[in-house]
C-alpha positions in Angstrom: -14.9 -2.0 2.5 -13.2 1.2 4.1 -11.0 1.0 7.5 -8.9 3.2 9.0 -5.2 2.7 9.5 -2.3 4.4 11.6 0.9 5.4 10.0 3.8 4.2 12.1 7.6 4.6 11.8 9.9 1.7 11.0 13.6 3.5 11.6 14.7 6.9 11.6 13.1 7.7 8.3 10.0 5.2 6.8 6.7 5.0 7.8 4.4 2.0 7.7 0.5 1.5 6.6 -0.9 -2.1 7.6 -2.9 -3.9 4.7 -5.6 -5.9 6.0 -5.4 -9.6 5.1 -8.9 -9.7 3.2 -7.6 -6.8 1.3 -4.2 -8.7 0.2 -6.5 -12.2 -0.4 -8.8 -10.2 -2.8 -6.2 -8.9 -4.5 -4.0 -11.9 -4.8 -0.9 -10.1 -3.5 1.8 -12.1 -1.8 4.8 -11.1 0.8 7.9 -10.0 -1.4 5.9 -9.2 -4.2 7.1 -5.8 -6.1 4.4 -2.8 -5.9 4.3 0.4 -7.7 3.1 3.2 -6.1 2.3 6.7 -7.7 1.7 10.1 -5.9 -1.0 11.9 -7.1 -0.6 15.1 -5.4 -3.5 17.1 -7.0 -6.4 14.4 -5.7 -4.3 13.8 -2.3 -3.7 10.1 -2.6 -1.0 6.9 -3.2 -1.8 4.6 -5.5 -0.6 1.4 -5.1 -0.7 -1.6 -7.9 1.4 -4.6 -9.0 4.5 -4.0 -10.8 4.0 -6.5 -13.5 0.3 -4.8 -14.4 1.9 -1.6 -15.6 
């Protein structure tokens, strides 16, 4: 499934990216759950993934 999402500002500095619901059901994520997320500047993208699977 592929959607597209706004980035919005949450203060004077963050931004925000909305998660769909399916997408957080499917992968069994959970609010105040800790995330990694890795920059991968060469292919242009964030990857995020639970902290406890790396």
């Amino acid at each position: 499934m592929k959607l597209i999402r706004k980035i919005t500002s949450s203060g004077t500095y963050s931004k925000v990216i909305v998660l769909p619901r399916e997408f957080l059901r499917a992968l069994s994520w959970r609010q105040n759950q800790n995330l990694e997320l890795e920059l991968d500047e060469k292919g242009k993208r964030i990857i995020i993934r639970d902290a406890k699977d790396s």
